[in-house]
C-alpha positions in Angstrom: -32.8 6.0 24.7 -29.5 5.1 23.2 -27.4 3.1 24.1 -23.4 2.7 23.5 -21.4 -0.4 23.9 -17.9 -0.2 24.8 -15.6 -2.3 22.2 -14.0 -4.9 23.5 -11.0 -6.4 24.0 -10.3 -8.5 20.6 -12.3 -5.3 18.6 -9.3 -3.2 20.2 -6.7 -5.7 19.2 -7.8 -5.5 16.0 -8.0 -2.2 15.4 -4.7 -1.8 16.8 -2.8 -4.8 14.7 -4.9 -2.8 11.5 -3.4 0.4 12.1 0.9 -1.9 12.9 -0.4 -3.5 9.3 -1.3 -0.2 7.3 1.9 1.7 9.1 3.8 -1.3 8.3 2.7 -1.5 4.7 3.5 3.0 4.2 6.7 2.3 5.3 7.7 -0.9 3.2 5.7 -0.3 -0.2 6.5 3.6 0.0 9.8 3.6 1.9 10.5 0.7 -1.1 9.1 2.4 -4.1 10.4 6.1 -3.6 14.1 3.9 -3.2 13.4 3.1 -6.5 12.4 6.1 -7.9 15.7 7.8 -6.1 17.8 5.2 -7.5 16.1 3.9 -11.2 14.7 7.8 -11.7 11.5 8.6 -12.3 11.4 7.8 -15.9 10.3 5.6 -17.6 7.4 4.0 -15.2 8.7 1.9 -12.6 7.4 -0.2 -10.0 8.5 2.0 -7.6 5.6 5.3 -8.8 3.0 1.9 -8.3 4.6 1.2 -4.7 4.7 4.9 -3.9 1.2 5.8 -4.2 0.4 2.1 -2.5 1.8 3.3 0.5 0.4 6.5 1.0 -3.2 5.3 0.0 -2.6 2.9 3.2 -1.1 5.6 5.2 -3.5 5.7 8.6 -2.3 9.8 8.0 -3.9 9.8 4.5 -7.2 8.2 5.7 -7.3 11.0 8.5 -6.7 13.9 6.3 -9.0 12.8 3.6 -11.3 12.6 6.4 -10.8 16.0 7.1 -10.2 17.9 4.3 -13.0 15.8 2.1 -15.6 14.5 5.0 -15.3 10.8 3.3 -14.7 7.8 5.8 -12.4 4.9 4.2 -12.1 1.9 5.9 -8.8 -0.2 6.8 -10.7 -3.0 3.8 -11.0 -0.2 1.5 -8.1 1.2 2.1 -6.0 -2.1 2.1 -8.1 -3.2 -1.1 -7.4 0.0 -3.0 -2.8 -0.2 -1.8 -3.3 -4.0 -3.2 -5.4 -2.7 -6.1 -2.3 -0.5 -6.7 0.2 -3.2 -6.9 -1.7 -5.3 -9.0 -2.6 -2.7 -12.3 1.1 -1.5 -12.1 2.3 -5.3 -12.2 -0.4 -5.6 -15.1 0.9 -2.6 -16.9 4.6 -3.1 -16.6 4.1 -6.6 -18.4 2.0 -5.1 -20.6 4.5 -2.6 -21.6 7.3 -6.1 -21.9 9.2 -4.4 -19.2 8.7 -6.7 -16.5 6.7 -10.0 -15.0 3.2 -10.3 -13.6 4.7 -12.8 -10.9 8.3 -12.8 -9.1 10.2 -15.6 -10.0 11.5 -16.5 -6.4 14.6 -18.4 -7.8 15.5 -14.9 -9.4 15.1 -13.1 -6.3 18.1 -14.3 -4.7 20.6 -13.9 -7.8 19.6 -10.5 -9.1 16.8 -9.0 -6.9 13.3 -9.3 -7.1 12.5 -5.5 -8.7 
């Protein structure tokens, strides 16, 4: 016989903060990143093409369609992991390239703007 157990009330809350966090994160890194592409172009490669595709690998709709379309289950960790992953190579490989810093400077951020 099988049983089910009914989540409870701190599995719900969780669930529900995940899925405020991963909206949360769509809108600011891709909101952010295609203002950036709309406003520095899309050539050469920006920070914004990294915080673009951040986004919408966090996006709760791209998890669903992949889900559809592809029958493969990602999880919030995965999907967080792989948006952070994201930030992190294009950080790497804009100071690579000389065009930018690994870290923000937080004394720059409030003369000229951290990006």
């Amino acid at each position: 016989m099988e049983q089910t157990t009914q989540p409870t009330w701190g599995h719900k809350l969780g669930r529900a903060l995940g899925w405020l966090v991963a909206w949360a994160w769509t809108v600011i890194a891709g909101g952010g990143g295609l203002g950036l592409l709309i406003t520095r172009g899309p050539l050469p490669l920006t920070n914004g093409w990294f915080a673009l595709f951040s986004g919408v690998s966090a996006c709760p709709l791209t998890a669903w369609l992949i889900k559809k379309y592809a029958g493969i289950t990602l999880s919030s960790w995965v999907r967080f992991a792989i948006a952070f992953l994201i930030i992190v190579v294009g950080r790497l490989v804009l100071k690579i390239e000389g065009r930018g810093e690994f870290l923000i400077d937080p004394s720059r951020c409030w003369k000229e703007g951290c990006f």
